[in-house]
C-alpha positions in Angstrom: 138.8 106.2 96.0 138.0 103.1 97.9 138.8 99.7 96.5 135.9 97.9 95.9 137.0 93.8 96.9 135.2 91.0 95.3 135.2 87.8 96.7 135.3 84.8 94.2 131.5 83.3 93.6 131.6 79.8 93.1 128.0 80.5 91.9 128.6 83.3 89.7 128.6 80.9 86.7 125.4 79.3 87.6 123.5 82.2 88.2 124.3 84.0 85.1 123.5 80.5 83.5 119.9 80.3 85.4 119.3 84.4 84.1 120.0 83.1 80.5 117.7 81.0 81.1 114.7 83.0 82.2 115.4 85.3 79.2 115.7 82.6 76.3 112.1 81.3 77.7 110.8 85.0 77.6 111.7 85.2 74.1 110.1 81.5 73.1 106.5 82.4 75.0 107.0 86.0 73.3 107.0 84.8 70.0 105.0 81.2 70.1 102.7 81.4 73.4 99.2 83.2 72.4 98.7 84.9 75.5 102.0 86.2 75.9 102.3 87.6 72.6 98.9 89.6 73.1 100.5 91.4 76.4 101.3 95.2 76.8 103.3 96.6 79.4 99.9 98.1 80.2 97.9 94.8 80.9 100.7 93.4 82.6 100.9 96.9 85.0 97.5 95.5 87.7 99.4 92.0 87.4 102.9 93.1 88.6 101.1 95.2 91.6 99.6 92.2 92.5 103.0 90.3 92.3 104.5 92.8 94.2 101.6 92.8 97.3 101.8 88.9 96.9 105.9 88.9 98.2 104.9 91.2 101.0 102.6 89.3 102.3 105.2 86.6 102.3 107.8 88.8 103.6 105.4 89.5 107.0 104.5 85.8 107.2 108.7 85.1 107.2 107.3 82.4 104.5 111.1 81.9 102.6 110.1 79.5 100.3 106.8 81.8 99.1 109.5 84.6 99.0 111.4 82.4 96.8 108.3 81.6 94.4 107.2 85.7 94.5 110.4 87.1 93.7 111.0 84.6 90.8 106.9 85.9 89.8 108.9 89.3 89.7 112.0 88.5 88.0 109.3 87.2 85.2 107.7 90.9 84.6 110.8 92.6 85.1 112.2 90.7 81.9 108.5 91.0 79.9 108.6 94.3 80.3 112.3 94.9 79.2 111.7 92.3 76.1 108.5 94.8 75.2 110.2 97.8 75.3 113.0 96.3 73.0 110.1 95.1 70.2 109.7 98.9 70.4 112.9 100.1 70.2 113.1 101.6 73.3 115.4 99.6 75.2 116.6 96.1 76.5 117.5 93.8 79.5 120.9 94.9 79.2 120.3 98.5 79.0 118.1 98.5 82.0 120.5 96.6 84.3 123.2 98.9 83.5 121.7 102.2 84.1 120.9 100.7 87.6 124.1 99.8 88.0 125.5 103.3 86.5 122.9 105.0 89.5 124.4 103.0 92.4 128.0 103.6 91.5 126.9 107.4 91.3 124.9 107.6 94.3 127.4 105.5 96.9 130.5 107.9 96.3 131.5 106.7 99.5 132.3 103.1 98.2 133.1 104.3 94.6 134.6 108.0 95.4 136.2 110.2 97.9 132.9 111.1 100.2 132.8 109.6 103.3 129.7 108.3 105.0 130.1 106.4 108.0 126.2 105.8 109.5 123.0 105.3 107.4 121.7 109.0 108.0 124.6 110.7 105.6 124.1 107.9 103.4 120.4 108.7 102.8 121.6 112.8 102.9 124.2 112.5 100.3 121.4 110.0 98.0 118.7 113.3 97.9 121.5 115.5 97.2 123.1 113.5 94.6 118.9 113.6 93.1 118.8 116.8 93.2 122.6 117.6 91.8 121.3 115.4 88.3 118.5 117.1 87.5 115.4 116.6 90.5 113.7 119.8 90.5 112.3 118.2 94.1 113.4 115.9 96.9 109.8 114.3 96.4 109.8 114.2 92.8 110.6 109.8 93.8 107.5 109.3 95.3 105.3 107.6 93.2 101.6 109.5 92.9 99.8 106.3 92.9 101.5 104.8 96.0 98.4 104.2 99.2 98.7 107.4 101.2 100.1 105.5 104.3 103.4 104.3 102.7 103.3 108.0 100.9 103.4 109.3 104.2 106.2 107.2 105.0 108.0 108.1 102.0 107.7 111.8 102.0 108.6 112.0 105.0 112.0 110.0 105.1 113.1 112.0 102.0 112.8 115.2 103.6 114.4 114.1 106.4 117.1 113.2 104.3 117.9 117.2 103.4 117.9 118.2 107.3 113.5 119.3 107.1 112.8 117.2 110.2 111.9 116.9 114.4 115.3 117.3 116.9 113.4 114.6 119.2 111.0 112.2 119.3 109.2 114.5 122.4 108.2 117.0 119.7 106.5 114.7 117.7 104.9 113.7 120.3 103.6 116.8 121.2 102.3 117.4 117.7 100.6 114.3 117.7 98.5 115.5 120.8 98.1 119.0 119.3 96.6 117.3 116.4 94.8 115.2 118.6 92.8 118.3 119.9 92.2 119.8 117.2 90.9 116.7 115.8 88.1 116.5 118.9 87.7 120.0 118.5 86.0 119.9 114.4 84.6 116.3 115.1 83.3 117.2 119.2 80.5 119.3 117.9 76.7 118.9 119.2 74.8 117.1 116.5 76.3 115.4 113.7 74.6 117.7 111.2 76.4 120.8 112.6 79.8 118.8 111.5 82.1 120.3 109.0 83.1 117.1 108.0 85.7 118.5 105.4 87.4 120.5 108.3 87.3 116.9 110.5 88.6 115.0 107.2 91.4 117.4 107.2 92.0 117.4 111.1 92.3 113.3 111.0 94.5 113.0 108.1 96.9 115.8 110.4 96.5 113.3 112.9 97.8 110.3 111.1 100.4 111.7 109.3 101.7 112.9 112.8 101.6 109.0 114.1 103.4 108.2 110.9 105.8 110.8 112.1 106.3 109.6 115.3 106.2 105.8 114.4 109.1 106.8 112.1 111.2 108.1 114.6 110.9 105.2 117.3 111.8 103.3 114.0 108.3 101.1 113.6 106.9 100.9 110.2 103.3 102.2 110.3 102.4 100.2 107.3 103.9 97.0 108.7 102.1 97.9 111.8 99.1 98.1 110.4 99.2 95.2 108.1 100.0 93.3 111.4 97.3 94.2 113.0 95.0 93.6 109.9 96.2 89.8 110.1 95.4 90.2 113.7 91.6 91.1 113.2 91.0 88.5 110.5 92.1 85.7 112.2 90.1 86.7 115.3 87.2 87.3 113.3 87.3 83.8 111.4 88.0 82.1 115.1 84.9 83.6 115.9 82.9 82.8 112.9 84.1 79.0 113.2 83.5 78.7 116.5 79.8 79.9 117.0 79.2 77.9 113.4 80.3 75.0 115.5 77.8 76.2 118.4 75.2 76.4 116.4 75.0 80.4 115.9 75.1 82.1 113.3 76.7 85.7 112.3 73.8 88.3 112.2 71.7 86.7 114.6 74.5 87.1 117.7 74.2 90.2 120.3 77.3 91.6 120.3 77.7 90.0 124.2 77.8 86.8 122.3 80.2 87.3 120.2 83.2 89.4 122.7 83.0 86.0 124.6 84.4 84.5 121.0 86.6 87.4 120.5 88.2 87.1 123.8 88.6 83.1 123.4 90.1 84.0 120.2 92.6 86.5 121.9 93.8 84.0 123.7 94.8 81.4 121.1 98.4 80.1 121.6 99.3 80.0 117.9 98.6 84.0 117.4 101.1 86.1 117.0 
């Protein structure tokens, strides 16, 4: 077994102090505050997903100090919903924090046992087996239902890599990608609209991005931060060139479309975008 070395934290002591903390105030609004003695873990549920989209925005923007404010907005539910679940005799703080640490002493037996594991592959190998060894009937059993079906993508697809059920080389991908491509053209190519089997093209598409996915994954770009970039990227285009002709004395609606590429391509060429 490896020995496990912990440095001295000067700011152990503070940090447990500054957790007391949070969870004495949790128990005070609990009992005393009006609106947080009404809350469920069920209202709370659209809040923390909006918590939770809130700190990645602020991780893509490299915002620290918003990362600092989000993950403190997160800390917050985390302990509401643990103090809930003890009014119902469920379980507490204490209980959740130390099956979590139960499950990472069990799933790294190369720090805490006798496996070794000496590159991030085998690590993420042994983690699905481990799943599976304590009751998972399915390497996908982790990901969530409700999760958007881009990150799903992601996530199914890293955990069956994880058990060996993936591509020898990026080239492959590739070459599904452009298979899917075609097939794609093919269902959606047709003569008149109305002669579309638009179920058969729905189907064809969603091939198609789930092979990008596929082949963003394994020339290690994250589709979903991607994406997201590029989202950024449109809006602040678009609100360049809404400014801009409002400034000119345009308005949206009114422009040919002529008009407004000359704004998009001013906008395209603003030194502050990333």
């Amino acid at each position: 077994m490896k020995k496990v070395l912990s440095k001295p934290d000067l700011t152990r002591k503070a940090k447990l102090e500054a957790f007391d903390r949070l969870l004495t105030i949790m128990d005070e609004l609990r009992e005393n505050c009006p609106w947080d003695k009404k809350q469920t873990m069920e209202s709370l549920r659209h809040l923390t997903i909006e918590e939770t989209y809130e700190l990645s925005d602020s991780i893509l923007d490299g915002n620290l100090k918003e990362i600092k404010k989000e993950l403190g907005d997160i800390f917050l539910h985390m302990v509401f919903y643990a103090r809930i679940a003890s009014e119902l005799g469920a379980f507490d703080i204490s209980e959740v924090l130390n099956s979590i640490c139960d499950k990472l002493v069990e799933r790294h037996p190369h720090i805490y046992g006798d496996v070794i594991a000496d590159d991030e592959e085998t690590v993420k190998a042994n983690w699905e087996k481990i799943k599976l060894r304590t009751g998972n009937k399915s390497v996908l059993e982790g990901v969530p239902k409700s999760l958007p079906a881009l990150v799903k993508a992601i996530r199914i697809q890293d955990k069956a890599r994880g058990v060996g059920f993936d591509w020898e080389k990026k080239e492959q991908v590739w070459q599904k990608v452009e298979e899917e491509m075609q097939e794609f053209k093919h269902e959606y190519n047709a003569e008149s609209v109305d002669s579309i089997d638009r179920e058969k093209a729905m189907a064809e598409f969603g091939d198609l991005l789930f092979s990008l996915v596929n082949y963003a994954r394994f020339i290690n770009i994250d589709p979903e931060e991607a994406l997201e970039r590029t989202n950024k990227k449109f809006i602040k285009r678009f609100q360049f060139l809404e400014s801009e002709s409002a400034r000119d004395g345009k308005k949206m609606g009114e422009m040919s479309l002529a008009e407004m590429d000359e704004y998009w391509e001013r906008a395209k060429n603003v030194k502050s975008e990333k």
